[in-house]
C-alpha positions in Angstrom: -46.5 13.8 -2.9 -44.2 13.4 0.4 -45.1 9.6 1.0 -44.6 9.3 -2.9 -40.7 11.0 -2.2 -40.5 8.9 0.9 -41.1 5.6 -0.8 -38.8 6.3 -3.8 -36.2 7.4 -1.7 -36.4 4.4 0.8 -36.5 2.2 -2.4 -33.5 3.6 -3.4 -31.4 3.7 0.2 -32.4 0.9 2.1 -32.3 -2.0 -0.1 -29.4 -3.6 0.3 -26.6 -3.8 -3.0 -27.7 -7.7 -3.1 -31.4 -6.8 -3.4 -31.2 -4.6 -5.7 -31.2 -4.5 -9.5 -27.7 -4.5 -10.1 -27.3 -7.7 -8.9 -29.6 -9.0 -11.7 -27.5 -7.9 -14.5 -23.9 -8.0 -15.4 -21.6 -5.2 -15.0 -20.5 -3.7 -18.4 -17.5 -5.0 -20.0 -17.0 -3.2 -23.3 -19.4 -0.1 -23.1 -20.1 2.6 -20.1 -23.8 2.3 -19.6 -25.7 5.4 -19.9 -26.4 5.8 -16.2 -24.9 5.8 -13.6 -25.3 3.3 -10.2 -24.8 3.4 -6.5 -21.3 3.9 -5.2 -21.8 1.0 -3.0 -22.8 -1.1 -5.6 -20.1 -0.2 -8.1 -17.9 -1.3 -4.9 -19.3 -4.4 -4.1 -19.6 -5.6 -8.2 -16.2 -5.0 -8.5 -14.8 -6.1 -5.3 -16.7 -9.6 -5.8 -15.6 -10.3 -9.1 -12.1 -9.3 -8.0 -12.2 -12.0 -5.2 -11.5 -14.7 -8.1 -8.0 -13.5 -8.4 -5.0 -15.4 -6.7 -3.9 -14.6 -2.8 -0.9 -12.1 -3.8 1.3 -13.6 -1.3 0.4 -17.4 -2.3 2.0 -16.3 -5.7 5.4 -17.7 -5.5 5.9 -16.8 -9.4 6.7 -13.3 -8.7 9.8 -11.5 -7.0 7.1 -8.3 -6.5 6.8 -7.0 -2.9 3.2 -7.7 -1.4 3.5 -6.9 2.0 4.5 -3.8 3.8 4.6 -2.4 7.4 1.2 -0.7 8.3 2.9 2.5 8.5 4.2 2.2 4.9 0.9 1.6 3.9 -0.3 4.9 4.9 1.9 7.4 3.6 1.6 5.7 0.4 -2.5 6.0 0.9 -1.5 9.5 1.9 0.6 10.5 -1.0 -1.0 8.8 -3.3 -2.6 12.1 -5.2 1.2 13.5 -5.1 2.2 13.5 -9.2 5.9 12.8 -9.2 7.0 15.3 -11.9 5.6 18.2 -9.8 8.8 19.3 -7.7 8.1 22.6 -7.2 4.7 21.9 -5.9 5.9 19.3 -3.7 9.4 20.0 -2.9 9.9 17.7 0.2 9.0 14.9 -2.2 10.9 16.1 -4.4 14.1 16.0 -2.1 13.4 12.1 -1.6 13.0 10.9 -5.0 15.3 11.4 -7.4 15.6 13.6 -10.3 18.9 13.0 -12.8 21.9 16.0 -12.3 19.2 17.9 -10.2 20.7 18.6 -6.3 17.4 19.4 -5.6 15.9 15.7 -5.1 18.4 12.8 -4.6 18.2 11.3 -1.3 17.2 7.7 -2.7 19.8 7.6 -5.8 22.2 8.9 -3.0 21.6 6.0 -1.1 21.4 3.3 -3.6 24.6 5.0 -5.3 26.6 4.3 -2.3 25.2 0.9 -1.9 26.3 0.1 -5.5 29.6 1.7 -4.3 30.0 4.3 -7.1 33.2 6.2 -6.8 31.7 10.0 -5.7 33.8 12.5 -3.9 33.9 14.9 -1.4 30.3 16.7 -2.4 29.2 15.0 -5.4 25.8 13.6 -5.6 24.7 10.8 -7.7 23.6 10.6 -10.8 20.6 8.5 -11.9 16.4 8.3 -12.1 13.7 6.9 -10.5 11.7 5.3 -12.7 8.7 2.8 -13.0 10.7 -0.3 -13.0 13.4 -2.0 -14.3 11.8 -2.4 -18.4 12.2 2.0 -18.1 15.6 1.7 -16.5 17.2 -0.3 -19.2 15.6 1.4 -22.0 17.7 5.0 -20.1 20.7 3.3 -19.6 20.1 1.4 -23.1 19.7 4.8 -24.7 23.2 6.4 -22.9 25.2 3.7 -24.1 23.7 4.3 -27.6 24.1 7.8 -27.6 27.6 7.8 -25.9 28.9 5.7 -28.7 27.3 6.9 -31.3 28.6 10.7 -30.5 32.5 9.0 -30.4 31.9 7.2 -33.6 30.5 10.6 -35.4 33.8 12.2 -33.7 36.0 9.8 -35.5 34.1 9.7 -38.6 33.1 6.1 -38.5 30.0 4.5 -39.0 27.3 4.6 -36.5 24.0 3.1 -37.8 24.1 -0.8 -36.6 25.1 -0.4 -32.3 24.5 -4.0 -30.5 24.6 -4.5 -27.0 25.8 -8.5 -25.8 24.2 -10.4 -23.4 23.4 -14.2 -22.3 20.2 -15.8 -23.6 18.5 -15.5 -20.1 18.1 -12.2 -20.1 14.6 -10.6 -19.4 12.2 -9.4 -22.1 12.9 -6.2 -21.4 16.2 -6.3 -23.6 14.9 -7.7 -26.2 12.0 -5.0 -26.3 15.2 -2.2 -25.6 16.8 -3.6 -28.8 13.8 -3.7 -31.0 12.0 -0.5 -30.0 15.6 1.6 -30.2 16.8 -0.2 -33.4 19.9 -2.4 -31.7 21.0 -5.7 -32.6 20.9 -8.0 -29.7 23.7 -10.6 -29.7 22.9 -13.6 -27.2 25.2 -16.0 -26.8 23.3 -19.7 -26.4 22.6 -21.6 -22.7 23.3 -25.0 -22.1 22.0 -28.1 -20.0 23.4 -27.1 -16.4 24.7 -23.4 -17.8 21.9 -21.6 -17.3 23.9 -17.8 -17.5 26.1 -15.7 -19.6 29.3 -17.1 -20.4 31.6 -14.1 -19.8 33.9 -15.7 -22.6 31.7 -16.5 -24.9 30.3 -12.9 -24.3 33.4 -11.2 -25.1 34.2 -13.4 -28.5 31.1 -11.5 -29.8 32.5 -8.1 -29.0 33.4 -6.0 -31.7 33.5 -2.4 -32.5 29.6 -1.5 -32.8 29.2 -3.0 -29.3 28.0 -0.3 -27.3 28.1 -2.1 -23.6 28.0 -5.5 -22.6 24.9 -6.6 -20.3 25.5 -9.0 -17.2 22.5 -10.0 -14.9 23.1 -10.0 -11.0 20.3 -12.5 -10.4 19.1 -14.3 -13.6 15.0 -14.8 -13.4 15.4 -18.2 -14.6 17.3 -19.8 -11.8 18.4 -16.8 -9.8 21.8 -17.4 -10.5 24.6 -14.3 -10.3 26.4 -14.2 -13.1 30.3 -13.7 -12.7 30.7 -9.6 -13.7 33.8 -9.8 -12.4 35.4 -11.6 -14.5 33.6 -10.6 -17.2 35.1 -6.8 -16.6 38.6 -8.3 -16.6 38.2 -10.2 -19.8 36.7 -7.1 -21.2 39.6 -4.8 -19.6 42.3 -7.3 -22.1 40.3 -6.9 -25.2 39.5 -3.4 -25.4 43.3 -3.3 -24.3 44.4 -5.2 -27.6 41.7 -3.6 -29.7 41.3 0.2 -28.5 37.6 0.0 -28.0 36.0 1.0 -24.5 33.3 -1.4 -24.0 31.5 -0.9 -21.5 29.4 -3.1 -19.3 25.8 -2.6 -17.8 24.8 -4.9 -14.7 21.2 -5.5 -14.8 20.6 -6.2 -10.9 16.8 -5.7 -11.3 16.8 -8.9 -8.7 20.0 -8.9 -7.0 20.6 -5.2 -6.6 19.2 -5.1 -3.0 20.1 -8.6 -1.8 23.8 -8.6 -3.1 25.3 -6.0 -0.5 23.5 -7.8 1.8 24.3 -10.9 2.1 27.9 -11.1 -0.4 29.3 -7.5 0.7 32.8 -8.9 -0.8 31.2 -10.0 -4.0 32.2 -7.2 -6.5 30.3 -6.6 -9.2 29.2 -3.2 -9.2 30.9 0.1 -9.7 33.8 -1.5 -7.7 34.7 -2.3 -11.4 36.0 -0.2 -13.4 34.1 -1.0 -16.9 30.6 -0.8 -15.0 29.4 2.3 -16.1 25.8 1.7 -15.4 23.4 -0.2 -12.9 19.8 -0.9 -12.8 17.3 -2.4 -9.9 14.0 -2.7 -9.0 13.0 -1.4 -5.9 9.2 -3.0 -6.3 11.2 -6.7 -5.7 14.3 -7.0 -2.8 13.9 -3.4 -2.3 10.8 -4.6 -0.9 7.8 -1.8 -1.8 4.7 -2.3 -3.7 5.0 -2.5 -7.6 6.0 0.4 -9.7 9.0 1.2 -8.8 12.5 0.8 -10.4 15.9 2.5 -10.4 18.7 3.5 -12.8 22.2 5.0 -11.5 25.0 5.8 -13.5 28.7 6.2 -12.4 29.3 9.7 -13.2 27.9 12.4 -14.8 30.3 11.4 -17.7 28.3 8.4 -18.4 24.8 9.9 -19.5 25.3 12.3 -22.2 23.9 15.7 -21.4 21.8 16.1 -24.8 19.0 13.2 -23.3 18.4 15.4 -20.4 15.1 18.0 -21.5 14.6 20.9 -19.2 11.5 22.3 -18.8 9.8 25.3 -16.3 5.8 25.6 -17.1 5.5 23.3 -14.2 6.8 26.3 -11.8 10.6 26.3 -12.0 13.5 24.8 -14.4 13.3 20.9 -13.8 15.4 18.7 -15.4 14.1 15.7 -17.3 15.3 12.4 -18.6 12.3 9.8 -18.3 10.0 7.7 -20.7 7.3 9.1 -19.0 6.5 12.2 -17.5 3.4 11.9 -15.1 3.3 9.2 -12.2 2.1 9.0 -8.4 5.3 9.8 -5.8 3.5 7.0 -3.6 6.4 4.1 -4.6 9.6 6.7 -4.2 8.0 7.7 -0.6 7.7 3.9 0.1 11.0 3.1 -0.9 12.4 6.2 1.3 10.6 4.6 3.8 12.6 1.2 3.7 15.7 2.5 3.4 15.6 4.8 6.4 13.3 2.7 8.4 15.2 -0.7 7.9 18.7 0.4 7.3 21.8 -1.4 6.9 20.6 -4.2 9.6 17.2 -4.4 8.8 17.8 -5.3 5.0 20.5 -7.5 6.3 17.9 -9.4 8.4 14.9 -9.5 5.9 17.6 -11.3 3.4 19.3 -13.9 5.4 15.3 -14.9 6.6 14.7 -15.0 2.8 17.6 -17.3 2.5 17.3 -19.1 5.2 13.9 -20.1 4.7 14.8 -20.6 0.9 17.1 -23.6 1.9 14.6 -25.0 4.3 12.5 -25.6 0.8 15.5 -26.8 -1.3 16.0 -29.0 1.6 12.4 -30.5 1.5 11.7 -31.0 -2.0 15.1 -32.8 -2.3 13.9 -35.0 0.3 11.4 -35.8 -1.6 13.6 -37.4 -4.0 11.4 -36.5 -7.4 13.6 -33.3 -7.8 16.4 -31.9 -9.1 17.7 -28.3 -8.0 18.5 -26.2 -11.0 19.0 -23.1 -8.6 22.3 -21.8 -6.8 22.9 -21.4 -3.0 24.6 -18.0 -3.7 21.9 -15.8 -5.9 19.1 -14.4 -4.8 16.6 -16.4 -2.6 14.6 -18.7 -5.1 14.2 -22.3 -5.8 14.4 -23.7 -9.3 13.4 -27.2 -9.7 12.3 -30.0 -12.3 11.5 -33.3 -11.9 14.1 -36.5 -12.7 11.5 -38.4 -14.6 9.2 -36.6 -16.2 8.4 -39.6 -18.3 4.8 -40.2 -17.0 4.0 -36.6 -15.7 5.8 -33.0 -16.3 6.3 -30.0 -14.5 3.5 -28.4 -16.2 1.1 -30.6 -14.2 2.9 -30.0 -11.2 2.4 -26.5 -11.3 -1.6 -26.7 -12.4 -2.1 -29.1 -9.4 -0.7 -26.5 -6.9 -3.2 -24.1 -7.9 -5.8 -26.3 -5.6 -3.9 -25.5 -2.9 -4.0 -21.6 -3.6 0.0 -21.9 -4.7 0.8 -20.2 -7.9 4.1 -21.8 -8.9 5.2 -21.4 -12.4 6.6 -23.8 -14.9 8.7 -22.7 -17.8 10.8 -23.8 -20.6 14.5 -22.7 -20.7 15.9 -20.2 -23.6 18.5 -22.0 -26.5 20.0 -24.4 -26.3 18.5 -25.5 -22.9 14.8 -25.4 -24.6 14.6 -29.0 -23.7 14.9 -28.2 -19.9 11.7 -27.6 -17.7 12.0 -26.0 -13.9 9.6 -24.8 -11.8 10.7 -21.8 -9.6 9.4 -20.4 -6.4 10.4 -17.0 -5.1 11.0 -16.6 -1.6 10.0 -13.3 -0.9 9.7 -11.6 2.7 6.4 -12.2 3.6 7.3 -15.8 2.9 7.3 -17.7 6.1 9.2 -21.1 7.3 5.6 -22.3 8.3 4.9 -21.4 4.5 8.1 -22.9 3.2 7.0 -26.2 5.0 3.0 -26.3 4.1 4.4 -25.6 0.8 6.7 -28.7 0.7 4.2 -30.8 2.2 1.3 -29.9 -0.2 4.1 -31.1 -3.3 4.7 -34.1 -1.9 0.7 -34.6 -1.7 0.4 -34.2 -5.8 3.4 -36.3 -6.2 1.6 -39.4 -4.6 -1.2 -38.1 -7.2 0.4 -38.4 -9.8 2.0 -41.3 -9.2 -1.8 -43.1 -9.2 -2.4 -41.2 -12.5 -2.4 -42.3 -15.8 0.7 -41.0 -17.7 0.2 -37.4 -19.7 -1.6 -37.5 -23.1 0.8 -36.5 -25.3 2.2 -37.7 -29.1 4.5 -40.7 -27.5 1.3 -41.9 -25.9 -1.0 -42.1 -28.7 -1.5 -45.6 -31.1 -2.1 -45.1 -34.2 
């Protein structure tokens, strides 16, 4: 019986995950299997399978943070059993994340409250949320505005059922998801060939008395572009002057929010301005931390009406509330207090003008090339938008699949009305986004373009005799 225990066991432990019979099978996909396997194997399964993802920092699509310091890396490892909604269990967490009208827990908004320059005295703290990213943020702010103007209107024994918010067509999906899930119209005022942001006039022609703020984005995710909130707020100032309203206005700097004060300190378009009641950013982007985590500050406590706010105390004491969500890991808030104490006022500094730096050494190249046009601005946050002068014989589409040989994951996309007709390819420069990168990257594009130009032109409708 002992050499029959031996050799079962020894089968078991000493064949190696690749000799074994889970690498004869598939691993399940819609169904748990009734037993269980080998930890090692369950590791080695998924961790192969995983490998035929893209190199996170090859993807140039995406603004998200995919590199951090070492030391980063392991208090998030270390805190990342923490929940984020437990502040009496953990209350030095607590004090570094943020938690809305609770003095308990606001180092973070504190900090990102007086980088948006919000107007708090002597003792005041500020007022705003952590929150999972930007899409959570705007639904918050969404629902203040909302509320706000929906509690005057009931006061003056108006109407209140059909709020809209204003904005430019380039907004991000997460407005339009705001508007649909929260019953709000969304009023978009068109792009054009070359225009690729809100037109702050065209904006405030569409202002009318059910408008319940006016949405500008610092750093549009189609060309990176800042729009012009200050002028917007003047414009806005005049009409609710003739009209009586108070419009407000909401800055969406889910890109720009951390690269702004950086590197355009005298560029005012935050709470510098006097209609700016509200400001979002996403700390999982320029704020530089792993993804999943986002911000939302408001300008005073006057600004987020006091009935959103639920309290509750089975968790251990009275905790203020005002999220979509309840539970989520304190690993991302940690992170982020680790950027902004560990990098300060001259680190971020340095980490954008590198980004920008780096992001005209590629505008630089691909105009060389003398295939491209640049769709992007110098002053906006540290991207390149591109497309192609004749795309006659080959598109930007191609373009982009052709890079994925070269491990680059560049994206190519349509514009929104009335610019539909207008391709670009973009590539975020992130930090981990090397010169020696910029130029590989350059030099790899010029490689397809000599491709294509020994390729037969695109199938498409044009193409085809009938």
């Amino acid at each position: 019986m002992a050499l029959s225990k031996a050799a079962a066991y020894s089968h078991v432990s000493m064949h190696s995950t690749f000799a074994s019979r889970y690498a004869r099978s598939s691993l399940p996909r819609y169904k748990m299997e009734e037993k269980s396997m080998a930890k090692k194997a369950a590791y080695q399964m998924i961790s192969d399978e995983l490998m035929l993802d893209g190199n996170p920092r090859l993807n140039l699509a995406s603004f998200v943070t995919t590199w951090m310091e070492p030391e980063c890396d392991k208090l998030v490892m270390a805190a990342i059993n923490k929940n984020y909604v437990d502040m009496n269990e953990y209350p030095i967490t607590t004090d570094l994340q943020a938690s809305t009208r609770n003095k308990k827990g606001n180092r973070c908004v504190n900090m990102i409250a007086n980088l948006f320059n919000a107007p708090l005295g002597e003792g005041e703290t500020g007022v705003g949320v952590g929150t999972v990213g930007s899409s959570e943020a705007i639904m918050l702010a969404g629902l203040a505005f909302k509320r706000k103007w929906q509690n005057k209107r009931r006061a003056q024994g108006k109407p209140f059922q059909k709020p809209n918010i204003v904005t430019g067509a380039n907004v991000q999906v997460c407005w339009e998801k705001f508007a649909n899930y929260f019953e709000v119209e969304l009023k978009e005022t068109k792009l054009r060939e070359g225009y690729y942001v809100m037109d702050p006039v065209k904006v405030v022609e569409l202002v009318d008395e059910n408008t319940i703020c006016v949405a500008a984005i610092l750093g549009s995710t189609l060309n990176g572009e800042f729009e012009d909130v200050k002028l917007l707020n003047d414009l806005l100032l005049q009409k609710n002057k003739q009209t009586g309203w108070d419009t407000p206005i909401h800055v969406d700097a889910a890109s720009g929010g951390f690269v702004a004060p950086f590197l355009y300190p005298e560029l005012e378009w935050d709470f510098r301005l006097p209609l700016v009641k509200s400001i979002n950013v996403i700390g999982h982007k320029y704020g530089l931390v792993y993804a999943g985590i986002g911000w939302v500050v408001w300008r005073s406590q006057d600004d987020l009406p006091s009935e959103l706010i639920f309290h509750i105390n089975y968790l251990g004491a009275d905790q203020p509330i005002f999220t979509l969500n309840f539970s989520k890991g304190s690993s991302q808030v940690i992170a982020q207090y680790y950027q902004l104490v560990r990098l300060g006022w001259e680190g971020y500094r340095n980490v954008m003008e590198n980004c920008r730096e780096n992001t005209l050494v590629l505008k630089q190249g691909l105009e060389k090339t003398g295939h491209f046009n640049i769709v992007s601005k110098d002053n906006g946050v540290p991207m390149v938008a591109f497309s192609l002068k004749d795309s006659s014989r080959h598109d930007e589409f191609e373009v982009s699949e052709m890079l994925r040989r070269f491990g680059w994951i560049v994206p190519a996309y349509t514009m929104p009305p009335d610019a539909q007709h207008v391709t670009v390819l973009r590539i975020v420069v992130r930090e981990d986004f090397s010169r020696t990168l910029a130029e590989r990257l350059v030099l790899d594009i010029t490689k397809i373009l000599h491709e294509l130009d020994k390729l037969p032109p695109r199938s498409s409708p044009n193409n085809i005799i009938n």
